[in-house]
Each structure stands twice: as structure tokens, then as C-alpha cells.
DSSP file (Angstrom, degrees, kcal/mol; ACC not computed):
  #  RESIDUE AA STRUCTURE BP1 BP2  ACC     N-H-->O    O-->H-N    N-H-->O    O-->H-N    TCO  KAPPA ALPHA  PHI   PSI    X-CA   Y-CA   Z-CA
    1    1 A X              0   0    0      0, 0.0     3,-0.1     0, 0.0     8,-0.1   0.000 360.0 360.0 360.0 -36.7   -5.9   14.8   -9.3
    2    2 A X    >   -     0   0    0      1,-0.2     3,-0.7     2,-0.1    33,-0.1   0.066 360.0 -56.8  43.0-157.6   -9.2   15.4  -11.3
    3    3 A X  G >  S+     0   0    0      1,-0.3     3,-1.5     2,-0.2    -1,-0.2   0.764 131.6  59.0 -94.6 -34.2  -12.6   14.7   -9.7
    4    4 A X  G 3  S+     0   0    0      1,-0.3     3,-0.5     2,-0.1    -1,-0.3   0.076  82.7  98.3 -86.7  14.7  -12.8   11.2   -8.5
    5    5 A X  G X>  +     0   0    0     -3,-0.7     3,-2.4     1,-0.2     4,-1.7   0.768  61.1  92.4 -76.4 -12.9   -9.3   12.6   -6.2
    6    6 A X  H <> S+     0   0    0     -3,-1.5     4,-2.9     1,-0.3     5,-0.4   0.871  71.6  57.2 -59.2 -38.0  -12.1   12.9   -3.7
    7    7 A X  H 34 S+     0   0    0     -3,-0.5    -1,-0.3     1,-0.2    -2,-0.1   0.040 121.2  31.7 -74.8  18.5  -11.4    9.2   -2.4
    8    8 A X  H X> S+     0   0    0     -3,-2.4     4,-1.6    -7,-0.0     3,-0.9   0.232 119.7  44.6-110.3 -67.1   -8.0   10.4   -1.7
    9    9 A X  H >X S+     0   0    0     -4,-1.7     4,-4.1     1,-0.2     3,-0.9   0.913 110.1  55.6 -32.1 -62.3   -8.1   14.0   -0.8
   10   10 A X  H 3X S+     0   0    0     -4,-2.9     4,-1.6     1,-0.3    -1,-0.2   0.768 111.7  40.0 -72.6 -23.1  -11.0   13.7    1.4
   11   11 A X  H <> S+     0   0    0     -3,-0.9     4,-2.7    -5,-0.4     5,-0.4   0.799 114.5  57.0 -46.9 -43.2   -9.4   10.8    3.8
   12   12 A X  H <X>S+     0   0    0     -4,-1.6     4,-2.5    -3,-0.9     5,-1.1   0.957 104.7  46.1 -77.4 -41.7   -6.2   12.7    3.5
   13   13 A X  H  X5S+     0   0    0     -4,-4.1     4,-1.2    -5,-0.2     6,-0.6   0.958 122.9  40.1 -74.0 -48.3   -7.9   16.0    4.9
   14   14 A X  H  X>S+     0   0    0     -4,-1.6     4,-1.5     4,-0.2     5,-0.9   0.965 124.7  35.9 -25.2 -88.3   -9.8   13.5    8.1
   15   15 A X  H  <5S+     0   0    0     -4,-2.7    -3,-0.2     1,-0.2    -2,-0.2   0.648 129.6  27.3 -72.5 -31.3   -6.8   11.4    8.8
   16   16 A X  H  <5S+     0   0    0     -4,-2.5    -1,-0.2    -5,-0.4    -3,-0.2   0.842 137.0  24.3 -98.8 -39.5   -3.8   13.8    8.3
   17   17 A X  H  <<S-     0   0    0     -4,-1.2    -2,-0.2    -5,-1.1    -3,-0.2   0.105  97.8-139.5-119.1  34.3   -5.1   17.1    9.1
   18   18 A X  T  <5 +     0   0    0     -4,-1.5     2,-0.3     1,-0.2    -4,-0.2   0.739  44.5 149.9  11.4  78.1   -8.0   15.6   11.4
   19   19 A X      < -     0   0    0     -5,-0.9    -1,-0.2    -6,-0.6     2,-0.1  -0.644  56.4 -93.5-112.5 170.3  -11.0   18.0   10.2
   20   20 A X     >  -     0   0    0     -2,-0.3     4,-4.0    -3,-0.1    -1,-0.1  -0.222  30.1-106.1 -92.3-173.7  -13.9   16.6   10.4
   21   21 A X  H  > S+     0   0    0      1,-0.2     4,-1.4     2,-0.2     5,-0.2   0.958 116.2  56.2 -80.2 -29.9  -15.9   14.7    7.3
   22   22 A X  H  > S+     0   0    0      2,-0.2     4,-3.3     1,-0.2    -1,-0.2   0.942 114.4  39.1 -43.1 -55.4  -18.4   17.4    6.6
   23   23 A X  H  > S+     0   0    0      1,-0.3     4,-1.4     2,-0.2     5,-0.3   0.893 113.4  57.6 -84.2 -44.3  -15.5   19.9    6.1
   24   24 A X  H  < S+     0   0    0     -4,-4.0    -1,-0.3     1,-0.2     4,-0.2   0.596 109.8  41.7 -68.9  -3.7  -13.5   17.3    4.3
   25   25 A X  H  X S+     0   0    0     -4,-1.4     4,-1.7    -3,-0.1    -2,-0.2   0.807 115.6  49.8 -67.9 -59.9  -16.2   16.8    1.7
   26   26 A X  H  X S+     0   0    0     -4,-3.3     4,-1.2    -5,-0.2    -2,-0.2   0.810 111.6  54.5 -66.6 -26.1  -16.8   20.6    1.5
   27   27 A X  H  X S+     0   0    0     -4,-1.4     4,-2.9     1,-0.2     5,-0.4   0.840 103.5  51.5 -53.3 -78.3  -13.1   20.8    1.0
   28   28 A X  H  > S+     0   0    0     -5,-0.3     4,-1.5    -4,-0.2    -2,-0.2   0.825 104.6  53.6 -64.5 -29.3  -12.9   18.6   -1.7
   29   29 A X  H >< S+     0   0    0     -4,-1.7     3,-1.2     2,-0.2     4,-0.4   0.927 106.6  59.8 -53.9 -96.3  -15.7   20.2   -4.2
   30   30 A X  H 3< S+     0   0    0     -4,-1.2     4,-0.4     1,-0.3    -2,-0.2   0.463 108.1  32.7 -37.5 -29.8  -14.1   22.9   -3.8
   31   31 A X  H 3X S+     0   0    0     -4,-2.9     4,-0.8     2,-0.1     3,-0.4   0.826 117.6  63.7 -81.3 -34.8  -10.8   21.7   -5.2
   32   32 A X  H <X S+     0   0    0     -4,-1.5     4,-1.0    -3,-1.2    -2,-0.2   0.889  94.0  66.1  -5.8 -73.6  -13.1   19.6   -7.5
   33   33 A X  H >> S+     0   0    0     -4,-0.4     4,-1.8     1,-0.2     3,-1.1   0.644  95.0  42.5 -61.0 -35.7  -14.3   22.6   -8.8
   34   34 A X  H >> S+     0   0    0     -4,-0.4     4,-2.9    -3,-0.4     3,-0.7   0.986 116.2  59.9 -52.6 -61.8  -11.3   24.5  -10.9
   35   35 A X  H 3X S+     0   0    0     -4,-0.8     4,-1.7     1,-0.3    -1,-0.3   0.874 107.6  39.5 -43.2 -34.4  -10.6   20.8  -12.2
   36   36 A X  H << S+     0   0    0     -3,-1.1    -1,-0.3    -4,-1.0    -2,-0.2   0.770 111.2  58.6 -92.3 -25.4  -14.1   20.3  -13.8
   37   37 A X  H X< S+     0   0    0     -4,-1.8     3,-0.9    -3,-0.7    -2,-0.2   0.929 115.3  38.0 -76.0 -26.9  -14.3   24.1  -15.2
   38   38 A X  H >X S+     0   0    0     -4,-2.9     4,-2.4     1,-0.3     3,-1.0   0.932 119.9  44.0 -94.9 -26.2  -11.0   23.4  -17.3
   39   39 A X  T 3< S+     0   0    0     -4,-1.7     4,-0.3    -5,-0.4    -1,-0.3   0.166 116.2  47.0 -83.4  26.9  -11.7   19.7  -18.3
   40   40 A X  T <4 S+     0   0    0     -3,-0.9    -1,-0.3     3,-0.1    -2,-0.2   0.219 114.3  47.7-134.8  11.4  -15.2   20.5  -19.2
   41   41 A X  T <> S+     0   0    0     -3,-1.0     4,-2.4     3,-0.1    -2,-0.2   0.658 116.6  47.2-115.9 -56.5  -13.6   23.8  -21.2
   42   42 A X  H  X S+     0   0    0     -4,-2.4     4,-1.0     1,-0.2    -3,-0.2   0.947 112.0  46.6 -68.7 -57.2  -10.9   21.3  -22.9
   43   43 A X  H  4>S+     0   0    0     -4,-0.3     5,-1.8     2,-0.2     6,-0.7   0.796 111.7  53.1 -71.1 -22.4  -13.4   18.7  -23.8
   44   44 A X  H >45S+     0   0    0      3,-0.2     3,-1.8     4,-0.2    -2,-0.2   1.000 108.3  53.0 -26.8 -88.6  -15.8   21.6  -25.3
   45   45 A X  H 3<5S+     0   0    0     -4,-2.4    -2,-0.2     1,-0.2    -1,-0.2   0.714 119.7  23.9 -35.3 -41.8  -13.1   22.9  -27.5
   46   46 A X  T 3<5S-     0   0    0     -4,-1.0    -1,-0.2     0, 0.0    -2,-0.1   0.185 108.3-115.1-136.5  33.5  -11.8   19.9  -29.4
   47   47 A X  T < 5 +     0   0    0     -3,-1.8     3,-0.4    -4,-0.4    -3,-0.2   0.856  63.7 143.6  48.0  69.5  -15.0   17.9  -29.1
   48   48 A X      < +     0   0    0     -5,-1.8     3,-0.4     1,-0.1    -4,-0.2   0.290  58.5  84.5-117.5  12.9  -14.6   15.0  -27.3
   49   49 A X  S    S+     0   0    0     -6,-0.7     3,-0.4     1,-0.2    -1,-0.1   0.264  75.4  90.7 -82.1  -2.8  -18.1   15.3  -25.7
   50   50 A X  S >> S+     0   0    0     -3,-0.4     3,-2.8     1,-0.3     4,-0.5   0.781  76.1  61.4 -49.8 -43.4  -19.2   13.4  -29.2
   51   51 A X  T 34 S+     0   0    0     -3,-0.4     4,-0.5     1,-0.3    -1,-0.3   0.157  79.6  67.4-100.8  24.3  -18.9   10.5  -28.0
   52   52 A X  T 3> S+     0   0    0     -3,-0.4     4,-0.8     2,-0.1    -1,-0.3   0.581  92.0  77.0-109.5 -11.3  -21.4   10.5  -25.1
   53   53 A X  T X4 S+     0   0    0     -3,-2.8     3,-1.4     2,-0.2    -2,-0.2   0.985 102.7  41.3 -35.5 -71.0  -24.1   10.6  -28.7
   54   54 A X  T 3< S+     0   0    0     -4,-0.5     3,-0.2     1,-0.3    -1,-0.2   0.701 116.0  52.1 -71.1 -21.4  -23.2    6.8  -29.0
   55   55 A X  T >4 S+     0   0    0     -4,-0.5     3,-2.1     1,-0.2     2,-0.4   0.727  71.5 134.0 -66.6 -24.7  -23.5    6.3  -25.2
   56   56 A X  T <X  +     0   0    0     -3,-1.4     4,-0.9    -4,-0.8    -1,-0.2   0.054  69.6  40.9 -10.5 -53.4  -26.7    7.6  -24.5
   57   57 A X  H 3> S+     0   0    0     -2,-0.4     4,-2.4    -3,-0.2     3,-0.5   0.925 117.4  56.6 -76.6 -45.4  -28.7    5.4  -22.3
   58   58 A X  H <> S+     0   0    0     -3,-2.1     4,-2.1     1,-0.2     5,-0.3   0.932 113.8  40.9 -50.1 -42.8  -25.0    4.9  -20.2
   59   59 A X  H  > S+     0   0    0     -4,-0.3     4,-0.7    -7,-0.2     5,-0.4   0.719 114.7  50.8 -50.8 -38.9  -24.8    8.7  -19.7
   60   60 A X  H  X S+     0   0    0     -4,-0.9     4,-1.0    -3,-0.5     5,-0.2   0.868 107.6  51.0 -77.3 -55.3  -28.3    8.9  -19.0
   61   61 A X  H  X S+     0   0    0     -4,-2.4     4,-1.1     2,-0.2    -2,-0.2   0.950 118.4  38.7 -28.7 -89.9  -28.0    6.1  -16.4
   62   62 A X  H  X S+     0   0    0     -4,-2.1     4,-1.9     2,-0.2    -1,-0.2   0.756 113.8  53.6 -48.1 -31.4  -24.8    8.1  -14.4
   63   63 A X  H  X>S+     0   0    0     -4,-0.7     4,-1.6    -5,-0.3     5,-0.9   0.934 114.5  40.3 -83.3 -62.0  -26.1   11.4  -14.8
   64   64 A X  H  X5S+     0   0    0     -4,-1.0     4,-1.9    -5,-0.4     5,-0.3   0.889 117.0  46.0 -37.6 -41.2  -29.3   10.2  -13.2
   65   65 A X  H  X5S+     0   0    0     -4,-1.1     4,-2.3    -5,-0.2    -1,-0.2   0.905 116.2  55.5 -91.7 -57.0  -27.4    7.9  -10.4
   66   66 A X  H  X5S+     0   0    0     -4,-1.9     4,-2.0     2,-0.2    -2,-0.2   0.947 108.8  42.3 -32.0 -75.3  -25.2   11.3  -10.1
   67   67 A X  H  X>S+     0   0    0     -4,-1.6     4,-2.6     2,-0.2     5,-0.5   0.973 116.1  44.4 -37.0 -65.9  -28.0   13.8   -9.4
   68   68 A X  I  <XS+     0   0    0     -4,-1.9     5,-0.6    -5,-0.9     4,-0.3   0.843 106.9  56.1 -86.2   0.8  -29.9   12.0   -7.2
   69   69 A X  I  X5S+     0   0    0     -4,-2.3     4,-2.1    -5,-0.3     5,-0.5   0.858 111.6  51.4 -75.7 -33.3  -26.9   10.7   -5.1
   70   70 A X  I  X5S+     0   0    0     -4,-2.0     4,-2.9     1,-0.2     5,-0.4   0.986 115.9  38.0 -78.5 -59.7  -26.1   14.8   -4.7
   71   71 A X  I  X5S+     0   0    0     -4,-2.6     4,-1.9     2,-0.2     5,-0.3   0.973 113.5  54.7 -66.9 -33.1  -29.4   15.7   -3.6
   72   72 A X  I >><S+     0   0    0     -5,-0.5     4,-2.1    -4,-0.3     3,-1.7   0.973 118.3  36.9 -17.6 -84.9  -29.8   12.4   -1.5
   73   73 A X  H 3<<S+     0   0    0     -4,-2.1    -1,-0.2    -5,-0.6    -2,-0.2   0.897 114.5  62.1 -58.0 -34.3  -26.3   13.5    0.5
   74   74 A X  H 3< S+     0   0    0     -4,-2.9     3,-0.4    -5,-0.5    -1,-0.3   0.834 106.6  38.5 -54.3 -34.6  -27.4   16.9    0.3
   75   75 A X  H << S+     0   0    0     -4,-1.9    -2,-0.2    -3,-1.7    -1,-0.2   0.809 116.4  50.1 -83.6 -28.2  -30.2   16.3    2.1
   76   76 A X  S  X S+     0   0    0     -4,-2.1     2,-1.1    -5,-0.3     4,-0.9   0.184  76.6 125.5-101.2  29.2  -28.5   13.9    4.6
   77   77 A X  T  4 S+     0   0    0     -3,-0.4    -3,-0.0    -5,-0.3    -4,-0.0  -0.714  79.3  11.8 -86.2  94.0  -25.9   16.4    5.0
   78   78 A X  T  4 S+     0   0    0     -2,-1.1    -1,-0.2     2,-0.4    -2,-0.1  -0.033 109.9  87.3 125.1 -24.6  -25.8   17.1    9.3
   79   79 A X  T  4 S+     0   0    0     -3,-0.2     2,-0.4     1,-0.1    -2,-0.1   0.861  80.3  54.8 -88.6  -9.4  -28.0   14.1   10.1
   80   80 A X  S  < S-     0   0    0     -4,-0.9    -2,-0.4     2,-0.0     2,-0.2  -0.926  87.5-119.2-116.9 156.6  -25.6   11.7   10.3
   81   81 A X    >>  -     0   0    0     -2,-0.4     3,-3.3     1,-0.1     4,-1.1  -0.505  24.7-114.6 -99.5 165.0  -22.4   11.9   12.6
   82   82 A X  H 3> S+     0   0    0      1,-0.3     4,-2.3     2,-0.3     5,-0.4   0.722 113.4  69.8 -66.5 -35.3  -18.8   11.9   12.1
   83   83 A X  H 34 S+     0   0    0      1,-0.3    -1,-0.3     2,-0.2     4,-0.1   0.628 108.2  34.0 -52.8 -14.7  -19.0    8.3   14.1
   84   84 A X  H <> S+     0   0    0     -3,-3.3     4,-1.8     3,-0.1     5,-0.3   0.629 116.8  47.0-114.6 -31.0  -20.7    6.8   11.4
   85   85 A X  H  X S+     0   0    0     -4,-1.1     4,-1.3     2,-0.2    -2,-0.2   0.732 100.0  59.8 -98.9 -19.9  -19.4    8.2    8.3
   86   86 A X  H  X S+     0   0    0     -4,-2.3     4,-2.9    -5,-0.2    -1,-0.1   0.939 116.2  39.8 -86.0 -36.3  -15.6    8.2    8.7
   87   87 A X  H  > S+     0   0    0     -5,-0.4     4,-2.1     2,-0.2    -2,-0.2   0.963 117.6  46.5 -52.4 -50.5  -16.0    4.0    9.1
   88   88 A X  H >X S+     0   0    0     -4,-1.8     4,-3.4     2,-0.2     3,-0.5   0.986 113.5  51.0 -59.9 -35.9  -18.6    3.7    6.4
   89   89 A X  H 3X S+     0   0    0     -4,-1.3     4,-4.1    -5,-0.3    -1,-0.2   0.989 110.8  50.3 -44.1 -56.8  -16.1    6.1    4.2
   90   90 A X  H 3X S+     0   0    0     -4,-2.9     4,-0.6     2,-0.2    -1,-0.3   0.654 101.9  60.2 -74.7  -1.4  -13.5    3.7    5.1
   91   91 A X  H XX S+     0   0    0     -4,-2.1     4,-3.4    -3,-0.5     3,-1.2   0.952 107.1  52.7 -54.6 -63.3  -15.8    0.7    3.9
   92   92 A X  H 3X S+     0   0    0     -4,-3.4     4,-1.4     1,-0.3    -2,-0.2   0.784 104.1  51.1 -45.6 -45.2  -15.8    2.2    0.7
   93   93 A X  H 3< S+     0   0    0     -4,-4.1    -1,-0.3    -5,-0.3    -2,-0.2   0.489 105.9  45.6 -91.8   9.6  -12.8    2.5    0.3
   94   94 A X  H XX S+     0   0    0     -3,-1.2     3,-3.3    -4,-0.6     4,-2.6   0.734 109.2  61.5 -87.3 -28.8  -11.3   -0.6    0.9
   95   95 A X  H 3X S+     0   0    0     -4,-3.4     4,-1.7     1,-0.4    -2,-0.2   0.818 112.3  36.4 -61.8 -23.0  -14.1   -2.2   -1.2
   96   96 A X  H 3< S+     0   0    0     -4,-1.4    -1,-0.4    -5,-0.2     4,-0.1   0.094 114.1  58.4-103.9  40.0  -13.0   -0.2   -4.4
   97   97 A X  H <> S+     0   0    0     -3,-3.3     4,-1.0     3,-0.1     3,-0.3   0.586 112.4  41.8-114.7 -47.8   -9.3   -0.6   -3.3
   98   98 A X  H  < S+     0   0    0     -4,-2.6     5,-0.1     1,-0.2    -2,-0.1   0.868 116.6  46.3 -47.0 -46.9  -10.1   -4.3   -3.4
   99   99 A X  T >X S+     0   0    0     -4,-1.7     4,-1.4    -5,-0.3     3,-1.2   0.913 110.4  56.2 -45.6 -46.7  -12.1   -4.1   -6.7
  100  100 A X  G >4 S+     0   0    0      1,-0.3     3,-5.2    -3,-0.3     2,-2.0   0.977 106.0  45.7 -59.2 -82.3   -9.5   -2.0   -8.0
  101  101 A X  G 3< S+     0   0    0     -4,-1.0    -1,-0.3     1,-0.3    -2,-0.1   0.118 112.7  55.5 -40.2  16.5   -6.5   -4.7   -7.4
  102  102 A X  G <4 S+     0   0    0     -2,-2.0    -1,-0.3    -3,-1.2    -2,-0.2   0.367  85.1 110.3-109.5 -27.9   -8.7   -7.4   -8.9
  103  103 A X    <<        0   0    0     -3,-5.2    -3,-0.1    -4,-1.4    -4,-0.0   0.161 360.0 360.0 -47.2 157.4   -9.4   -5.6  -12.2
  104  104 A X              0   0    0     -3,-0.0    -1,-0.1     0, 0.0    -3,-0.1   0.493 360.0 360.0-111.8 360.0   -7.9   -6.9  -15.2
């Protein structure tokens, strides 16, 4: 599934087994994590983390954009309600399901 399953998983845990988004969020890190200790173990090992040298300023960019989205949503974590976030969720995702299917 790796880490970006969240934009499946976390709909699937809402819409199929109708938890709420909070729980499906918390849900999803948490299967997240095991996936990220072994690919981040794998890529270690046979050095494929080289190649983020030539990227630098892109790496720097996302890691940055990364961070401060998690404390951002960490912080807005409980203020906004389930009425608002399971539409905006589904904004998102049709907008990268449209992106996607335009990609070349």
C-alpha cells in the first residue's frame, strides 16, 4: 500500500466502516508506520538515499512543505468537524483523481 495509501485507506475506513475522520487519519499512520520503518531500512541498506545529494533544494522544498503541513493539521486537529472535512477530503480526492487520469 506504502505511505501515500492514505488516500485510499483513510476514505475506505469513513465510508465502509463509518468511523469517523479523526480516527481514520489516526488509523492510517499507524498502518503507515511499519511501511516507512522497513522502506526506510531497505533504502539505508543498498543506498538508494544517494540520490536525494543531486536533489537537494527538491528534498528541501518537500521536507519543509511536509513538516509544516504535520504541525499545521496537528494543531488543527479537533477544531474542525467531521462536516467539513469528509467533503473537503472528498475535494481532494477527486482533484488528484482527475490530475491523475490526465497525466501523461
Amino acid at each position: 500500500m506504502g505511505v501515500a495509501g492514505g488516500e485510499l485507506l483513510i476514505p475506505t475506513i469513513v465510508l465502509l466502516f463509518g468511523e469517523d475522520i479523526k480516527t481514520a487519519g489516526s488509523l492510517s499512520l499507524l498502518v503507515s508506520l511499519p511501511t516507512m520503518l522497513v522502506a526506510f531500512a531497505r533504502y539505508s541498506r543498498d543506498g538508494s538515499f544517494a540520490v536525494l545529494g543531486a536533489n537537494l533544494r527538491f528534498m528541501t522544498i518537500m521536507a519543509a512543505g511536509s513538516i509544516a503541513g504535520a504541525v499545521l493539521g496537528g494543531m488543527l486537529l479537533g477544531v474542525f468537524p467531521d462536516l467539513i472535512l469528509i467533503p473537503l477530503l472528498s475535494v481532494i480526492l477527486l482533484v488528484s483523481a482527475v490530475k491523475l487520469a490526465r497525466h501523461d
